[in-house]
N, C-alpha and C positions, 0 to 999 in steps of 0.2 A: 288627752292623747288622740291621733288625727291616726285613723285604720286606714289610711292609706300607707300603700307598702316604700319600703327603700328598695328598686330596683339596682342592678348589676349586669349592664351587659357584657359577655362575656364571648370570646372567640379561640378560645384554647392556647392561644399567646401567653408567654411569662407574665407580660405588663398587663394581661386584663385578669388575672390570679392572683395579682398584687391588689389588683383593686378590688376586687372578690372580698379578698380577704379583711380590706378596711372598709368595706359594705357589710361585712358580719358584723363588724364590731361598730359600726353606728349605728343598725335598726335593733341590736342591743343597747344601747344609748338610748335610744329614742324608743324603748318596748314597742315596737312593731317588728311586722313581718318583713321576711324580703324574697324579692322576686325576682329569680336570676333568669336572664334572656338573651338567647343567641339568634341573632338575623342571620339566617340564610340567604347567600345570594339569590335571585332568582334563579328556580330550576330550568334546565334547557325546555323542557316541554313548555314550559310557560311562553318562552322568550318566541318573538313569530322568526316564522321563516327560517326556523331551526328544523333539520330532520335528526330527531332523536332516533339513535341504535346502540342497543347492549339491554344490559339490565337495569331498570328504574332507579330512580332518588331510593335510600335507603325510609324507613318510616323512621327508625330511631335516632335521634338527633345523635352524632357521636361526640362530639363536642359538650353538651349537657350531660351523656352520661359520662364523661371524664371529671365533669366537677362532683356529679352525684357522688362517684368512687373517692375524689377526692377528701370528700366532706364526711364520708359515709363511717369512720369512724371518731369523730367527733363527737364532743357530748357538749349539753349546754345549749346547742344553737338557739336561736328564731325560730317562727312557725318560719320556712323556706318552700318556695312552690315554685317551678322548674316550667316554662312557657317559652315553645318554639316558634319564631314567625319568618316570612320568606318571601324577599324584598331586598330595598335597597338599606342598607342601614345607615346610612347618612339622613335618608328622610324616616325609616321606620321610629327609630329610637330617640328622634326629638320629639317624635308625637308620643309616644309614652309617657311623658310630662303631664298630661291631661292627669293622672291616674296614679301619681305616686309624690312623696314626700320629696326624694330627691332622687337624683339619676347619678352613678357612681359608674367609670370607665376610666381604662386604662390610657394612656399618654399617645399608643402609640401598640394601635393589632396588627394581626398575625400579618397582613397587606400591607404594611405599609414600608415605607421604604428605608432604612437604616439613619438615612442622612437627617429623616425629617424629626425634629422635638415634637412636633404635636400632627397626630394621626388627622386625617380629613373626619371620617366620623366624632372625634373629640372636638373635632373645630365646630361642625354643624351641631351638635348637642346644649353646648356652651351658645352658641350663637343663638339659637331656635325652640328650645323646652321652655315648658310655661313653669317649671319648677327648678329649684337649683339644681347645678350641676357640679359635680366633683372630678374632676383629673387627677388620677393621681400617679405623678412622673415616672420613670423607669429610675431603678434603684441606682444606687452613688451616681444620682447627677451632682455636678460640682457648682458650687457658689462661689464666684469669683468678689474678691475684698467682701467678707460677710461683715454683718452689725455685730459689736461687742453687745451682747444682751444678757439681763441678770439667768442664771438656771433654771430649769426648771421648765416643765410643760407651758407652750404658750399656743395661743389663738393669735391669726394678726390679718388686721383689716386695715386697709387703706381707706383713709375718710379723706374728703375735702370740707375745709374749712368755710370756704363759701357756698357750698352746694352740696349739703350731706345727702346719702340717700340712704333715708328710714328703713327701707328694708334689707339693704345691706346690714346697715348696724346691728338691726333686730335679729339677724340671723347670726351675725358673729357673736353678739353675746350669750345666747342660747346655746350656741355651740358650746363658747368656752364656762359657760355654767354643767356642760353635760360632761366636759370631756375634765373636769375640776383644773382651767387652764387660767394664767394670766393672760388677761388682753391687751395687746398692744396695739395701739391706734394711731395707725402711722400717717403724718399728713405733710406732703411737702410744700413749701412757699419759692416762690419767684423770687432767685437773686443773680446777681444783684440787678436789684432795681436799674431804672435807668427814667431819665427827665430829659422832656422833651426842655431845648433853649435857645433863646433869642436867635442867637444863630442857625437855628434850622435845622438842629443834629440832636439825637439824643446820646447821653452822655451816663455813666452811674451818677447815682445819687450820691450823699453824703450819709444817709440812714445808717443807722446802727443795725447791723443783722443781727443783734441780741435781742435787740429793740422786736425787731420782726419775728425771730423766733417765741419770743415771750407772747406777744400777741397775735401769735397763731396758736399758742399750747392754749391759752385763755380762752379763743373761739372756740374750739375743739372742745374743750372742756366743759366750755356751756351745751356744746350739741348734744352729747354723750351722755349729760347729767340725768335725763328721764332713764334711759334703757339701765344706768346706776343703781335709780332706787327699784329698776323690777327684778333686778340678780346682782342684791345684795350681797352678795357670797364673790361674788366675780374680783378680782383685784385690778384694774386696769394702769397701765402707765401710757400716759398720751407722749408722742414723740415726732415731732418737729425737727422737719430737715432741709434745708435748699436744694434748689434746684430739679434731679429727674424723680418723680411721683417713683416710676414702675422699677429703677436703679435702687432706691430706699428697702422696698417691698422685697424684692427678690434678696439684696443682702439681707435680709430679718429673716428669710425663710429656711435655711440653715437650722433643720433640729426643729423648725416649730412641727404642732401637730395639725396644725391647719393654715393658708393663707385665705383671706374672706376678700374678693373684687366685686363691683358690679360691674353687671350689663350696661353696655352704652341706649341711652335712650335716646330713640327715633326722633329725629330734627324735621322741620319742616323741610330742609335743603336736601336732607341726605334722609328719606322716608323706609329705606330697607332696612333691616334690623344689621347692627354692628355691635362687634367688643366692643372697640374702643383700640384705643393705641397702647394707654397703660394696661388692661387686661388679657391684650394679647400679649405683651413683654411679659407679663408675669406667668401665663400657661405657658410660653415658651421655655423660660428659664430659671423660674423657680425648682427648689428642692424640696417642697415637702407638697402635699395633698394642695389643690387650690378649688374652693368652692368661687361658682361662678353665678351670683343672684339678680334675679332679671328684675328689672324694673313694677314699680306698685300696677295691681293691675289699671289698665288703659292710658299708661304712658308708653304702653308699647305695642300700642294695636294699629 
């Protein structure tokens, strides 16, 4: 068991109480503590060239005593420990990563603007913690054409077939061992193919996409085989689809209780830290919680 805590930042918004709330019940998962935190913007005194007049910043955060209250007849919880900081929280709360298990925040705080799926603070968390990160959307967002999938509680991680990343995986099954979930390990392949020919054009193949689905479920399934025999108990179904990766994911997300993405790792061309293309489609527009897990360390330094 790793005594680092599951933090929650929190900003008195519906969507970061939601997330609260699915932060109790994972450092219950995970028998640790959790450590709920609200950024302060910067106080005017701080800020230069400000002439502060009236009465001072309050001392008591009002926002952490609204979840105290909230919480306050609850029984059952986590050790819970209540930490105010005051800054900017785009950059405060991906440095929190250093210092916790995972980081858990709402889609979309009190600041942001209606129109927007995913809040700037939720974009720079996901983007920038050295720990995974969890979104978890504002309630009845809509899945458009979802996946017929068997019932019942699931985990769902998007893997590539050619380019698994270990610590993705290792985090979705662990999940779906904690939360007693099936994992669904969704990978999509490139169709239809196309061949370059003599004439200078390329054109579709003749392949069989059965052909290509079958021997994408067979890669897959070789990848997967170790993290199988460390949570024997996990049920997994591998699932094989053409064409859009983040289109696949977001319909499976529908009812699950987790989707699992990684971080894009840093390229020689593009050295700044990125989603990714599929990662960011899926915090956009998935419906259910999306853990976002950064790369092994020093693939992203």
């Amino acid at each position: 068991m790793s005594t680092l805590p599951v933090i929650a930042a929190v900003d008195g918004s519906d969507s970061s109480l939601r997330a609260l709330d699915w932060a109790l019940a994972e450092a219950e998962r995970r028998d640790t503590g959790l450590r709920i935190v609200h950024v302060r913007q910067y106080a005017p005194s701080n800020q230069p060239e400000v002439l502060v007049s009236g009465a001072p910043e309050p001392t008591v955060d009002p926002v952490l005593t609204q979840v105290r209250n909230r919480l306050a007849d609850r029984t059952g919880l986590p050790a819970v420990e209540y930490v105010d900081y005051e800054g900017a929280p785009g950059s405060v709360i991906p440095g929190l990563g250093e210092s916790a298990q995972l980081i858990v925040l709402g889609s979309r705080g009190r600041g942001g603007f209606a129109s927007l799926l995913l809040g700037s603070n939720g974009m720079a968390a996901a983007r920038d913690a050295a720990c995974p990160v969890v979104i978890v959307p504002q309630e009845g967002r809509e899945v458009h054409n979802p996946a017929e999938v068997e019932p019942g509680p699931r985990v769902v991680v998007g893997a590539s077939a050619e380019a698994p990343d270990a610590r993705t995986l290792a985090f979705a099954f662990a999940a779906a061992d904690r939360m007693g979930a099936r994992l669904d390990v969704v990978s999509a392949f490139p169709w239809p193919e196309y061949v370059w020919t003599a004439a200078g054009g390329f054109v579709p193949s003749e392949s069989d996409q059965q052909a290509a689905q079958d021997e994408t479920v067979a890669l897959v399934r070789d990848v997967v085989a170790p993290y199988r025999k460390e949570h024997p108990d996990v049920r997994v179904a591998v699932i094989a689809a053409p064409g859009d990766a983040a289109g696949h994911i977001v319909g499976a997300s529908k009812d699950a209780e987790l989707i699992v993405v990684g971080r894009h790792r840093r390229r020689l061309l593009k050295p700044a830290r990125l989603l990714g293309s599929v990662t960011q489609a899926v915090l956009l527009h998935a419906a259910s919680p999306v853990a976002v897990v950064p790369p092994e360390e020093g693939e992203d330094a």
